[in-house]
SERO-4910 file (N, C-alpha, C, O; in steps of 0.05 Angstrom, whole numbers):
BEGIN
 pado doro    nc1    nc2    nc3   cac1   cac2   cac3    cc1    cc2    cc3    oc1    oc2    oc3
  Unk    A     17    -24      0      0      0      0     17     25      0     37     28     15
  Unk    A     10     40    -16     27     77    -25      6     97    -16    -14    101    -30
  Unk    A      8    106      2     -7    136      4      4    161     -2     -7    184     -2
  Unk    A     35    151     -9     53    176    -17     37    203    -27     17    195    -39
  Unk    A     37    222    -26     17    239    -52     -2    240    -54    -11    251    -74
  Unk    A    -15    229    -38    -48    215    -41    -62    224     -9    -81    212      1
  Unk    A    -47    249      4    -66    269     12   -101    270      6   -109    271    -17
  Unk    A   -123    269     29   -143    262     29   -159    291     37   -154    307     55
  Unk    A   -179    290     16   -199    319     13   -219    302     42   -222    279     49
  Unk    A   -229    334     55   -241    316     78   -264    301     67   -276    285     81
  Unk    A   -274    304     38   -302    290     32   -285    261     26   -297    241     34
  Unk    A   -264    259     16   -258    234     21   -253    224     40   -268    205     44
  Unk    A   -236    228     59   -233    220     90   -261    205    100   -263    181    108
  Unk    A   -286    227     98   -308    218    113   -316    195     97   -325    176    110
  Unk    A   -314    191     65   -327    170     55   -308    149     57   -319    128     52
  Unk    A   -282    145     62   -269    125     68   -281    115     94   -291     92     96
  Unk    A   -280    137    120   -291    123    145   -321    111    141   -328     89    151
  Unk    A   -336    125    127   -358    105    120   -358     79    106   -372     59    107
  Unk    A   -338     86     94   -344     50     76   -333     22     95   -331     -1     87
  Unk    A   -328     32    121   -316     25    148   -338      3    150   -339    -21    147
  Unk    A   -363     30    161   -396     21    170   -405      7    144   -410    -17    150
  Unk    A   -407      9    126   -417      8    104   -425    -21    100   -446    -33     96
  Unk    A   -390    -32    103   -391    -54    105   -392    -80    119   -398   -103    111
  Unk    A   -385    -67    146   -404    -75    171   -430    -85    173   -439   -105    184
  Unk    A   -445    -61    157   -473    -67    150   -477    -82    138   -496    -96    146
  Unk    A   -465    -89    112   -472   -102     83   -474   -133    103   -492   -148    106
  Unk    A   -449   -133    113   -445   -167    114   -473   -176    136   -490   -193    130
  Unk    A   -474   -160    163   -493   -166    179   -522   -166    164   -538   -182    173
  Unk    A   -527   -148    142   -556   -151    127   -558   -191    107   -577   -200     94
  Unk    A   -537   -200    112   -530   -223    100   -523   -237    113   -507   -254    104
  Unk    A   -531   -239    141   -524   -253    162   -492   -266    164   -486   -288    173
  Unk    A   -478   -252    157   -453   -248    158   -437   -237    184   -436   -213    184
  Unk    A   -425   -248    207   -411   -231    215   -385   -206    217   -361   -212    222
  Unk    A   -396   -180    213   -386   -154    213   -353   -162    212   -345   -177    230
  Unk    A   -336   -154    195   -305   -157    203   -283   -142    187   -290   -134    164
  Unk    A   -259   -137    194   -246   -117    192   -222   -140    187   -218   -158    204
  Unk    A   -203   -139    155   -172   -145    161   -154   -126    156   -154   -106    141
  Unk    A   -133   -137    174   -107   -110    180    -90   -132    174    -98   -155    177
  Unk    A    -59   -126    162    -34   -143    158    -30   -155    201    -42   -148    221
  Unk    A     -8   -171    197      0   -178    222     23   -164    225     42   -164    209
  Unk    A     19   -148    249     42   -121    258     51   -130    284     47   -124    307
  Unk    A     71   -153    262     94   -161    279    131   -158    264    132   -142    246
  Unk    A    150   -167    270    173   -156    260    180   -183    237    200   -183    222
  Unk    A    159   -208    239    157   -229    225    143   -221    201    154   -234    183
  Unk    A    128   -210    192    117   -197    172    123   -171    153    111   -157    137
  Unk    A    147   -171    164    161   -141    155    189   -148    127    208   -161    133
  Unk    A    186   -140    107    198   -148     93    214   -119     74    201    -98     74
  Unk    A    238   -120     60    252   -102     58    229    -95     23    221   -116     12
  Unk    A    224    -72     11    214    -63    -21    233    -51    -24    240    -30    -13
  Unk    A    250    -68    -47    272    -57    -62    266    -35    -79    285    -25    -92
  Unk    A    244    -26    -81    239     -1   -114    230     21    -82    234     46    -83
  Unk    A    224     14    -66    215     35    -45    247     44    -24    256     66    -15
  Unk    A    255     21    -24    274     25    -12    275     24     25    292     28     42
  Unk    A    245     17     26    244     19     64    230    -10     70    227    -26     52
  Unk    A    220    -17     97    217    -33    105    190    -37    106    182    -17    119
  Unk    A    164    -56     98    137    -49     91    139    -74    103    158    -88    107
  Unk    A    104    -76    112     82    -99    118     88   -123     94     90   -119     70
  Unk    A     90   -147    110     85   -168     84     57   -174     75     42   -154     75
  Unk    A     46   -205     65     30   -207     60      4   -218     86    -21   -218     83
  Unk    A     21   -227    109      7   -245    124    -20   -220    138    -12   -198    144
  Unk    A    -39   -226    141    -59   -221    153    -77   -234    174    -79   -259    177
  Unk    A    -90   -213    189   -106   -219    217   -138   -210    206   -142   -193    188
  Unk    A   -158   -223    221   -188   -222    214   -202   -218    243   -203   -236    260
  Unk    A   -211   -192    247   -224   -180    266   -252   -184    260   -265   -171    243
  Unk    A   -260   -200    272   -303   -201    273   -306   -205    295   -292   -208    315
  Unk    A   -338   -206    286   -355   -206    317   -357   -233    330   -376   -240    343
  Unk    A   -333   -247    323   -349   -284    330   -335   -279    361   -343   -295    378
  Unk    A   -320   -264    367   -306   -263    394   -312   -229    409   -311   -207    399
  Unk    A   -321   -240    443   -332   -215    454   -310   -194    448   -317   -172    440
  Unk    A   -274   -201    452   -266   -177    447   -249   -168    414   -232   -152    407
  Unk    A   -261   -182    407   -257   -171    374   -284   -148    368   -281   -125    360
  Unk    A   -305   -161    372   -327   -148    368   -327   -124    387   -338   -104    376
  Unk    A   -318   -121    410   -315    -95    418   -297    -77    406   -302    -53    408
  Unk    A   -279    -85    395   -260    -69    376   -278    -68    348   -258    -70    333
  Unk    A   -291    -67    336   -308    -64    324   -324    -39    326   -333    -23    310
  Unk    A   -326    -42    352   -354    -27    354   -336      4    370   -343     27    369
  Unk    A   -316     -7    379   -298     22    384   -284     30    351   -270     51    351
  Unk    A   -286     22    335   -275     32    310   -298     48    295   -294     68    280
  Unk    A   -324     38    300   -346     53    288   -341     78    304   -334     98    292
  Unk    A   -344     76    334   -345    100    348   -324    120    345   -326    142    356
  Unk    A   -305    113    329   -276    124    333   -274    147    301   -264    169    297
  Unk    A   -291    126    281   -303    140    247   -320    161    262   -313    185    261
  Unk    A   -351    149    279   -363    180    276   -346    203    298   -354    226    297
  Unk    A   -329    198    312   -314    208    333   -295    235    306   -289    259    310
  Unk    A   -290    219    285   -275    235    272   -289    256    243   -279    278    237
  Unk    A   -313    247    229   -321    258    224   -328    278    232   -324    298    218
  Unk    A   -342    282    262   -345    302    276   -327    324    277   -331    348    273
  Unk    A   -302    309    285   -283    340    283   -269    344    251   -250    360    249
  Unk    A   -280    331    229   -274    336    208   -290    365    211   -283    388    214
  Unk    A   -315    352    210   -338    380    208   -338    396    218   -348    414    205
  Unk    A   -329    402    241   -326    428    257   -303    439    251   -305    463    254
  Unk    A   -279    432    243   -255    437    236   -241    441    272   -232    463    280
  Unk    A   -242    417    287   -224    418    308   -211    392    306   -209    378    286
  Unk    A   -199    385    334   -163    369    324   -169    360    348   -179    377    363
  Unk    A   -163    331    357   -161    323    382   -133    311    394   -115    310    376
  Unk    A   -124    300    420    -97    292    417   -105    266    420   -129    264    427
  Unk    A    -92    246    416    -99    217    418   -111    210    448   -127    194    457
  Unk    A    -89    234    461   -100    221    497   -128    239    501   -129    248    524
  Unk    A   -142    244    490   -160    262    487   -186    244    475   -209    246    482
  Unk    A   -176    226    456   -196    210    447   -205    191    461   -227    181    460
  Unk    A   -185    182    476   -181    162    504   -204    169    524   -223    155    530
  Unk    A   -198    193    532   -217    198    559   -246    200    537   -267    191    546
  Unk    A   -245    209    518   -274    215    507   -290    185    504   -314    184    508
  Unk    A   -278    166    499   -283    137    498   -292    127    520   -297    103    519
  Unk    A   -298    142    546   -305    134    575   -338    142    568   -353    139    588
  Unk    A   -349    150    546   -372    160    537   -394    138    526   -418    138    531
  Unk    A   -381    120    513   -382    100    492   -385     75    507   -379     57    491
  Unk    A   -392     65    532   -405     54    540   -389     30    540   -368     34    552
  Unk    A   -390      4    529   -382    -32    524   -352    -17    502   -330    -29    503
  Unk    A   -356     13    478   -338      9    472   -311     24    477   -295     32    460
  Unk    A   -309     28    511   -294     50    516   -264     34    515   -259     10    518
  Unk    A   -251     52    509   -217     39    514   -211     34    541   -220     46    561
  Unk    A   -186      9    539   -187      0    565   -158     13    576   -152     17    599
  Unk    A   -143     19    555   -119     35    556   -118     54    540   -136     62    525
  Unk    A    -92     62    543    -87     89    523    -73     76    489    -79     82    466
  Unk    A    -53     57    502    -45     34    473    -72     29    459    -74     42    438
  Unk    A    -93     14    466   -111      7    453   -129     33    442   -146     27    425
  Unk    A   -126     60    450   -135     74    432   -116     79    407   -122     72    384
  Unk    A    -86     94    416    -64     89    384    -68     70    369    -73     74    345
  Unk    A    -66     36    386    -72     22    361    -87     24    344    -77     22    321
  Unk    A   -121     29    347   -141     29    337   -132     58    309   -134     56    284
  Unk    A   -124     73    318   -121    102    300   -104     90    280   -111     91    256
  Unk    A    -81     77    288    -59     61    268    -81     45    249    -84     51    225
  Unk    A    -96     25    262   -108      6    241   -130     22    228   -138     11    207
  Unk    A   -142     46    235   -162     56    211   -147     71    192   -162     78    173
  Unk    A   -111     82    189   -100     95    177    -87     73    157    -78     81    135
  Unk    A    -86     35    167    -78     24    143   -116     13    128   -121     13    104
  Unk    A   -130      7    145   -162      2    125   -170     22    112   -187     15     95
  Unk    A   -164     52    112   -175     77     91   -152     79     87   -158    102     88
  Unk    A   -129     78     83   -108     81     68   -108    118     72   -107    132     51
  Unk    A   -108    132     98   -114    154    101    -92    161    126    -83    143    140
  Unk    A    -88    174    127    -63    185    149    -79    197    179   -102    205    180
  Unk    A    -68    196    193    -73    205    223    -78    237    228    -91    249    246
  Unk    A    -60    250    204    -62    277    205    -95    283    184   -111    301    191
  Unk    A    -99    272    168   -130    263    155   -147    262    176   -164    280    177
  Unk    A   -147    245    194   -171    239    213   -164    269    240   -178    271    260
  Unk    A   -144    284    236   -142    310    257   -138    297    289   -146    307    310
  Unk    A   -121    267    286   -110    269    307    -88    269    313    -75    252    301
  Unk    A    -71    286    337    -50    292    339    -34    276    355    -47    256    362
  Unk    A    -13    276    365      3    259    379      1    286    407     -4    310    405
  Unk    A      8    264    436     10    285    460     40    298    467     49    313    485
  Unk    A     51    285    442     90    299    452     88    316    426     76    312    405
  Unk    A    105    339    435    102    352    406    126    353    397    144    347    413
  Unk    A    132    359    372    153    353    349    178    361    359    184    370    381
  Unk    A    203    352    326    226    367    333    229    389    339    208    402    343
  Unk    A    254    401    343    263    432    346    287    432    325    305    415    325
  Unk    A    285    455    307    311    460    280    326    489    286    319    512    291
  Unk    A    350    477    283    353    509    284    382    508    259    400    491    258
  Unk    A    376    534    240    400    522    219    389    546    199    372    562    207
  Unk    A    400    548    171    394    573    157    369    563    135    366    566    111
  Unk    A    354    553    157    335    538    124    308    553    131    304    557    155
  Unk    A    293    560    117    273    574    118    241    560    115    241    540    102
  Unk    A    218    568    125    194    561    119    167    567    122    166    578    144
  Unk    A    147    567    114    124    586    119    109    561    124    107    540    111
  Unk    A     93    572    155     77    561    174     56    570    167     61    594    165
  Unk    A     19    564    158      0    572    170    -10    574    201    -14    553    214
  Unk    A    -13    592    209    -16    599    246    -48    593    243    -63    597    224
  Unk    A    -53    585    265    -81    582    265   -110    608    252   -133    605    246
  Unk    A    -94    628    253   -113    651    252   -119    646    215   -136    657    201
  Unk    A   -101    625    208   -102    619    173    -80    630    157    -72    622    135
  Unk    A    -71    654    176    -46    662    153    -16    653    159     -9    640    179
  Unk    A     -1    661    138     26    643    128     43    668    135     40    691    128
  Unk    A     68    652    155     83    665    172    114    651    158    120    627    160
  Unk    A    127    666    146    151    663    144    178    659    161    193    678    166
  Unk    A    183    635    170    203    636    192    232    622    180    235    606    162
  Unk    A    249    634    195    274    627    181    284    609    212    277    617    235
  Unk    A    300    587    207    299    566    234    337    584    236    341    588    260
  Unk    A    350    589    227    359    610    251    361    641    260    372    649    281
  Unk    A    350    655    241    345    679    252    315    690    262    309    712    270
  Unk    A    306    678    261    277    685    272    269    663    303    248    657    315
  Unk    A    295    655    305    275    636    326    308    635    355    332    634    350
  Unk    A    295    637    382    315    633    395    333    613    399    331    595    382
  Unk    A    349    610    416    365    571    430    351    553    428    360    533    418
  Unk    A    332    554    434    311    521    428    302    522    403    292    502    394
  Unk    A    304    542    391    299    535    362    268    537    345    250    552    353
  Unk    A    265    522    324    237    525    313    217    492    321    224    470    315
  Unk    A    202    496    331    186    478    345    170    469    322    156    485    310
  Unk    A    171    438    314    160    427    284    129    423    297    124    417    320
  Unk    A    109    430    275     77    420    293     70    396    278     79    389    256
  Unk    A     52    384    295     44    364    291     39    348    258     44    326    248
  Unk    A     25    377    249     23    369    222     47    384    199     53    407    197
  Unk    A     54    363    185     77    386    169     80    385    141    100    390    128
  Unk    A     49    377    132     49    371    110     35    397     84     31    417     97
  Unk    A     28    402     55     36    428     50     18    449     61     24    473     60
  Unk    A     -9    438     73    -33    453     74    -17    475    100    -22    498    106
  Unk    A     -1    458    108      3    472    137     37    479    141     49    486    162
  Unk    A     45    475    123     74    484    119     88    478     95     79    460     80
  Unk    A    107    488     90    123    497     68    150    497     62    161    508     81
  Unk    A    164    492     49    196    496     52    196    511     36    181    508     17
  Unk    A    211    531     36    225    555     22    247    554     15    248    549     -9
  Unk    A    275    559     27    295    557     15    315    549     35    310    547     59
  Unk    A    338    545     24    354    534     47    379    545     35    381    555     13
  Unk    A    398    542     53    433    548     47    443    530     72    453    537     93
  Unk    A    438    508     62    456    486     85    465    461     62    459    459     38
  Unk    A    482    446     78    499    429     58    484    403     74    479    384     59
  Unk    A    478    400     94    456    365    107    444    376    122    439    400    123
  Unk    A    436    350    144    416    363    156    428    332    183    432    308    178
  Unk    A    430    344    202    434    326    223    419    324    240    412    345    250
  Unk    A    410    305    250    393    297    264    403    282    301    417    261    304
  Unk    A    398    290    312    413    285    342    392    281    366    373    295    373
  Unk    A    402    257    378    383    242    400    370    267    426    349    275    434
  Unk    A    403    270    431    388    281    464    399    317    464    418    329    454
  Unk    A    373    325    484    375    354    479    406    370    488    417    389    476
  Unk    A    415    354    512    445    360    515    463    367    491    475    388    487
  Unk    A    459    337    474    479    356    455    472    369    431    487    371    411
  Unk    A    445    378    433    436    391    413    439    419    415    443    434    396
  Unk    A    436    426    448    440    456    458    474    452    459    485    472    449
  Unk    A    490    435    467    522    441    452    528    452    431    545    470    428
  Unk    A    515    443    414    529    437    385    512    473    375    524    489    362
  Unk    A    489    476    384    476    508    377    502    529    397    518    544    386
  Unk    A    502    525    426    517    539    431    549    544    418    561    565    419
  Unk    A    558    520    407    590    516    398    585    532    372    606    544    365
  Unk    A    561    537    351    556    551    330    557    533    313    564    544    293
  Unk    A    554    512    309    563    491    292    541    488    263    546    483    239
  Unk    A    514    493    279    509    500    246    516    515    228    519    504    206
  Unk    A    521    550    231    536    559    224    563    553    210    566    559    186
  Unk    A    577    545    220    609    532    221    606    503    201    623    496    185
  Unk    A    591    494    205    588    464    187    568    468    168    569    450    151
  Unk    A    545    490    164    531    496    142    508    476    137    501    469    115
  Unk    A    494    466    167    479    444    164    456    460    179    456    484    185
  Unk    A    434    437    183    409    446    199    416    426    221    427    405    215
  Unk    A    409    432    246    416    417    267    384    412    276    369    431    281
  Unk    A    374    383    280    352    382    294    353    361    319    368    342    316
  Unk    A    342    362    340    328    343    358    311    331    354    289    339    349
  Unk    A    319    307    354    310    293    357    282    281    379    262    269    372
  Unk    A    293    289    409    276    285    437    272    250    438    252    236    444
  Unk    A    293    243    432    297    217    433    280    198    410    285    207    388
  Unk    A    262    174    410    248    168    390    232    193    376    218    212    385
  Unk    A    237    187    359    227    217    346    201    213    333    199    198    314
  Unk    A    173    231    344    160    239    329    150    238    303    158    258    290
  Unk    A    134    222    289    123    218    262    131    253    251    152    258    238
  Unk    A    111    270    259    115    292    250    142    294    237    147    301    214
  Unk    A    161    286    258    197    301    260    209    283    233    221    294    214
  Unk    A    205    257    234    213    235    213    196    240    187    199    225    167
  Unk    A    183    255    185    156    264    159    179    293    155    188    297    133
  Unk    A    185    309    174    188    332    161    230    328    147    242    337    128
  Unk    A    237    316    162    261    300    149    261    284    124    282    274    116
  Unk    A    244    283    114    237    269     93    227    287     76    241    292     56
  Unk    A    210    296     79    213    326     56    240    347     54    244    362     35
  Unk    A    251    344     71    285    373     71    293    351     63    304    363     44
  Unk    A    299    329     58    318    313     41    308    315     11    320    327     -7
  Unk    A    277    299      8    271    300    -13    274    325    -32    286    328    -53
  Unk    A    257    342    -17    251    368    -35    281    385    -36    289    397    -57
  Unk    A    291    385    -19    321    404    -24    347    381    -26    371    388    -29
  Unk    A    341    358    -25    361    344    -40    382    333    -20    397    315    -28
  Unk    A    385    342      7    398    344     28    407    311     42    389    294     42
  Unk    A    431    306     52    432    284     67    419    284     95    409    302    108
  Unk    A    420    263    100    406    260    128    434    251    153    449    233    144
  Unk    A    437    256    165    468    244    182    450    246    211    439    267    220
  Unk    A    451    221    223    434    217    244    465    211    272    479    191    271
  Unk    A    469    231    291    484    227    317    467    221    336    445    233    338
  Unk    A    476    200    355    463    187    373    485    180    396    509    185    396
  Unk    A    470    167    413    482    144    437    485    125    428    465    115    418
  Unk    A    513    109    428    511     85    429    503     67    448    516     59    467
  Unk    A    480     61    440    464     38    455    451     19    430    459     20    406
  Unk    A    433      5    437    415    -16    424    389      3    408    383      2    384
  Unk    A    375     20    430    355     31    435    360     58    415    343     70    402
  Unk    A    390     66    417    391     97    400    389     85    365    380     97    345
  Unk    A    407     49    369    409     49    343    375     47    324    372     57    301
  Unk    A    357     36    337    329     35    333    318     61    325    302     66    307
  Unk    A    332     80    345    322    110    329    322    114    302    303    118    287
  Unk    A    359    109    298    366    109    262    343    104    248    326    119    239
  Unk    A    347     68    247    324     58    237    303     59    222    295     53    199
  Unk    A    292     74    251    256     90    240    262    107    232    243    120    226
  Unk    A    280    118    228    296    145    211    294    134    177    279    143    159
  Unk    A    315    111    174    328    110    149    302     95    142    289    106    124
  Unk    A    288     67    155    283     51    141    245     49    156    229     33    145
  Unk    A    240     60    171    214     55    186    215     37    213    235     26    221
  Unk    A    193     35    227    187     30    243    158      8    242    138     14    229
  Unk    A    160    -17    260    147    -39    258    117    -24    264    100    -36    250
  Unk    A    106     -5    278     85      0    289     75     26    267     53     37    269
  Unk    A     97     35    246     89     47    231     98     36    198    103     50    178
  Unk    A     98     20    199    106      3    167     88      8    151     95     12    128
  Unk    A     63      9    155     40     23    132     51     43    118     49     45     93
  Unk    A     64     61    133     71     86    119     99     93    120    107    115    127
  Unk    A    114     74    113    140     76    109    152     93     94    172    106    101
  Unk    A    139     95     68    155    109     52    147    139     54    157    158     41
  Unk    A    122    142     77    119    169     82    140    182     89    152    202     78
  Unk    A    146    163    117    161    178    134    191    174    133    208    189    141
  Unk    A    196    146    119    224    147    130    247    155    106    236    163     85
  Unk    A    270    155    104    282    178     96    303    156     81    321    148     96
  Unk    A    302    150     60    324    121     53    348    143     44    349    166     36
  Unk    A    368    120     53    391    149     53    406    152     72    430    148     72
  Unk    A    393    160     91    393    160    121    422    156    128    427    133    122
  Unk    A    452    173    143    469    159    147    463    157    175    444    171    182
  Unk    A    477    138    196    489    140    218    520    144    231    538    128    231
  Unk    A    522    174    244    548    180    246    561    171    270    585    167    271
  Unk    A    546    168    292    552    164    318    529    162    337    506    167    330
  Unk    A    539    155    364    569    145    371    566    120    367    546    109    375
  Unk    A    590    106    353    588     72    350    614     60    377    627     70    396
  Unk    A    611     30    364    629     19    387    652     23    379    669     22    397
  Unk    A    664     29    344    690     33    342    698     52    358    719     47    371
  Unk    A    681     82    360    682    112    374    693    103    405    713    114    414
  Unk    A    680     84    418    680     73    447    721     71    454    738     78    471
  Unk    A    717     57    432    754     45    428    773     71    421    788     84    435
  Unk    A    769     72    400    783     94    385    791    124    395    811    137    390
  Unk    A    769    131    410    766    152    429    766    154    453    762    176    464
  Unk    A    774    122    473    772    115    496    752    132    514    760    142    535
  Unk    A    714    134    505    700    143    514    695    132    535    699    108    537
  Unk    A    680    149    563    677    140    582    655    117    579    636    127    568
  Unk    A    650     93    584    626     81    585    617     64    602    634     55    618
  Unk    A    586     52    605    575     39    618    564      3    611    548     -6    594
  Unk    A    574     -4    622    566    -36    626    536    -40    607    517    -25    607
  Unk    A    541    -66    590    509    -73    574    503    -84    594    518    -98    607
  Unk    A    472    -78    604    457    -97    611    438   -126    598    439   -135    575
  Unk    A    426   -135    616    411   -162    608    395   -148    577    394   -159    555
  Unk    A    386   -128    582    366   -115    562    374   -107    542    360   -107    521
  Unk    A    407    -94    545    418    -86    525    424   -108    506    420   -105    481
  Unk    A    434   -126    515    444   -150    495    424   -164    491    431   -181    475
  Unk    A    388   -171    501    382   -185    487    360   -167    467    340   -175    455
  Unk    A    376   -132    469    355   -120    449    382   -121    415    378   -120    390
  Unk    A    407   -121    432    420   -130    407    421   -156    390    428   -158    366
  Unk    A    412   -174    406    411   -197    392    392   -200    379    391   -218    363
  Unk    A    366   -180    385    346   -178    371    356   -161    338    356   -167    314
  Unk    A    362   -144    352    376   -127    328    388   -151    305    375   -163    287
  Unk    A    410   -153    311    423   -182    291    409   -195    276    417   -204    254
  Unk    A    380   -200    287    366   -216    259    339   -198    256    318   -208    250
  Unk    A    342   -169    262    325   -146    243    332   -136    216    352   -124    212
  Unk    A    315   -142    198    321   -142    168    329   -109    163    339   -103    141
  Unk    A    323    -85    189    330    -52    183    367    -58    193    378    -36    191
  Unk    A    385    -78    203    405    -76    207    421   -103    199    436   -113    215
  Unk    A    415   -116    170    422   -136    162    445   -120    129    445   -120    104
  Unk    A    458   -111    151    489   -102    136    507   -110    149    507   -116    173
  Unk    A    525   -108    131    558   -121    139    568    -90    163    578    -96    185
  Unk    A    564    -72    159    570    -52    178    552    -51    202    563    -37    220
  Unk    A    531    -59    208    514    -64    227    524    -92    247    526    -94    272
  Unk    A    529   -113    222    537   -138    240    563   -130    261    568   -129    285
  Unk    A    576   -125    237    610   -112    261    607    -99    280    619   -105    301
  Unk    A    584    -73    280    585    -50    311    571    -63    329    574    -56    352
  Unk    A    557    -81    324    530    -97    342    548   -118    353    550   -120    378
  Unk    A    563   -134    336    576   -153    354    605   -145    362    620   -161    371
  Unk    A    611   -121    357    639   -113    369    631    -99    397    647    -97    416
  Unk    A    605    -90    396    597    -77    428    589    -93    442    589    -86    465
  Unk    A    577   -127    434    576   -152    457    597   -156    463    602   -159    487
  Unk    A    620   -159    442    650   -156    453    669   -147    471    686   -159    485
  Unk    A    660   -119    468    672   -106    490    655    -92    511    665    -73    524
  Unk    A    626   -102    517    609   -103    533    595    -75    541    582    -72    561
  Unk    A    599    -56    524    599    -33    534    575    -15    516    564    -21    495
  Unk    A    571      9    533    555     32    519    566     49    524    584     48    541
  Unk    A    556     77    506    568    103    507    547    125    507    525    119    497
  Unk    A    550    147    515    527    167    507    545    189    494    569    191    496
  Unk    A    527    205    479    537    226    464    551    245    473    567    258    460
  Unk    A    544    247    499    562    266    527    586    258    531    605    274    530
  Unk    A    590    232    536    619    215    532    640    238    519    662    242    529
  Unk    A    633    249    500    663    268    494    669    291    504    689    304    498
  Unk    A    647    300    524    656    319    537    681    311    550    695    331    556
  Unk    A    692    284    557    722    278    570    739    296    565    753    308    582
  Unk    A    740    299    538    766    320    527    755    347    526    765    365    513
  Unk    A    737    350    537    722    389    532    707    394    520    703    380    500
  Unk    A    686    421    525    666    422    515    663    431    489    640    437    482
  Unk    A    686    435    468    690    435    450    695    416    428    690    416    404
  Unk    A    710    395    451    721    366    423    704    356    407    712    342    389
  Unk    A    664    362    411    656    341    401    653    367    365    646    356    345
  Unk    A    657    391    365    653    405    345    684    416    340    684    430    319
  Unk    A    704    416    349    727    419    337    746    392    333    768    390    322
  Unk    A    732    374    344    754    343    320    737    327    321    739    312    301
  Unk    A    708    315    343    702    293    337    680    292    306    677    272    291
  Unk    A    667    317    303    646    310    287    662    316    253    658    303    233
  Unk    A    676    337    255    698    336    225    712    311    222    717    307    198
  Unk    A    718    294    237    730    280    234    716    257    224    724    241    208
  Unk    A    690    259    238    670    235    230    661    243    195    661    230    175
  Unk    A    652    272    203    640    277    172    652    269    151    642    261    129
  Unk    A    688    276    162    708    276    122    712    249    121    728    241    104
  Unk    A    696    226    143    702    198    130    670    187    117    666    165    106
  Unk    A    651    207    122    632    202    106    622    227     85    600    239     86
  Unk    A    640    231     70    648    259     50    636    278     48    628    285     26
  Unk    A    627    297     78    622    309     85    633    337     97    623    358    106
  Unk    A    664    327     90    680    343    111    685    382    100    683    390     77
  Unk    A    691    398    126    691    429    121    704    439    127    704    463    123
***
């Protein structure tokens, strides 16, 4: 399934969520029981599209009906969840997911019993209408990246009009705050004068690397990440690559968990594989910190735990890290048992990681300034 481009007018949105009921109805008028199939969204069903280039749903599939009490309640919270969204189609308001949650305490047999089981449900009507989450006006409760760098873009503000912001002269140290939705109705790219675009785990060294001047100095857009990052943040990375042509260079912690970030960076994410090629960014490098960095740089580090190694051994037979350069960093860090965080280079000062560690990384991935 491609939704690439395929942006939804709200009269389609609503007639997609109807053909939801539609058919619900049809089968029950035919003594049929009512049912819904979704692929199986597990990491067994995930298979690499060579012409796409990212990691998509296979073929295997699951069959949601009413023959079981709690299938059929998910049923009947999916109807509630279509007219739940039409509604704020029509009024033109936006809800946050944890928002749809408490509203579900309304809905009687089909209220959610958690907050997971409401996301899931939003995920599985965004692969049955082949319609996006920002389509149905709901938002996530963390909000987006922060950019700061010489690239420019025009925001619609709620009042409707289009605000020209430049992510580093118009915006302070924290930078330009990405919204939820970042697609054209509601934002814009304009122009840029940067040579990539780097992408970085934790806010520590994102406020380093702004204070050291380094976008500036390296001619890049520097963003945060805020750790797993944000659909929004991995959507709007994917347009500054596409549309301005730009690399992607992703710095992290070496851990198990940072390399997963990459990942859903370069190649997608298991809980979002429907829309892989929306969001994820093929291309994608990873610059740091690896386990060679650990050695090579005698970084300070911390002991793997039970979790760390058996999230790497998971790793090892994940089809997003089934490269000859993945096998080596994964089993050279069971090797030498260790983790690192991005802070690790403060050892040598609060300068080393923008006057030798990151030039040094860049001019071996032909980047260098």
């Amino acid at each position: 399934m491609s939704i690439v481009g395929q942006r939804k007018t709200k009269e389609e949105v609503k007639d997609a969520l109807k053909d939801i009921a539609s058919e619900m109805h049809n089968k029950m008028e035919k003594g049929v029981p009512p049912s819904m199939t979704l692929p199986v969204r597990s990491k067994t069903n995930i298979g690499f599209d060579n012409k796409l280039g990212v990691y998509k749903y296979g073929k295997k599939k699951s069959t949601r009906d009413a023959t079981s009490l709690g299938s059929a309640r998910q049923l009947l919270r999916s109807l509630h969840v279509t007219e739940f969204i039409e509604q704020m189609i029509d009024s033109g308001k936006s809800s946050t997911l944890r928002e749809m949650y408490y509203i579900s305490e309304a809905w009687g047999h089909g209220k959610f019993g958690s907050q997971n089981e409401s996301n899931n449900l939003a995920e599985d009507l965004e692969i049955v209408t082949k319609c996006l989450r920002e389509d149905f006006k709901l938002r996530p409760e963390e909000d987006g990246a922060r950019i700061i760098g010489n690239v420019t873009f025009e925001e619609r503000n709620r009042k409707g009009d289009w605000m020209r912001i430049n992510c580093r002269d118009d915006v302070g140290d924290s930078g330009y705050g990405v919204p939820y939705n970042v697609e054209a109705e509601k934002l814009t790219l304009i122009e840029e004068d940067v040579d990539f675009i780097m992408a970085i785990e934790t806010g520590g060294m994102f406020d380093r690397l702004v204070e050291n001047g380094f976008d500036e100095e390296a001619r890049c857009a520097l963003i945060h990440l805020k750790g797993q990052p944000a659909r929004s943040t991995r959507r709007i990375m994917k347009r500054m690559s596409q549309e301005w042509n730009k690399p992607i260079i992703v710095f992290a912690d070496c851990d198990p968990w940072s390399f997963r970030i990459y990942a859903s960076i370069a190649y997608g994410a298991i809980k979002t594989a429907h829309i892989s090629e929306y969001l994820a960014t093929k291309g994608a490098q990873y610059l740091g910190i690896t386990a060679d960095d650990i050695l090579a740089y005698d970084l300070p580090s911390d002991e793997l735990t039970k979790q760390d190694l058996s999230a790497l051994d998971s790793e090892l037979t994940d089809p997003r890290f089934n490269t000859g350069y993945w096998r080596d960093q994964i089993n050279l860090m069971k090797e030498i048992g260790k983790k690192a965080e991005q802070q690790s280079l403060a050892k040598y000062g609060l300068d080393f990681v923008t006057d030798t560690y990151l030039p040094e990384k860049l001019a071996d991935i032909g980047l260098g300034y």
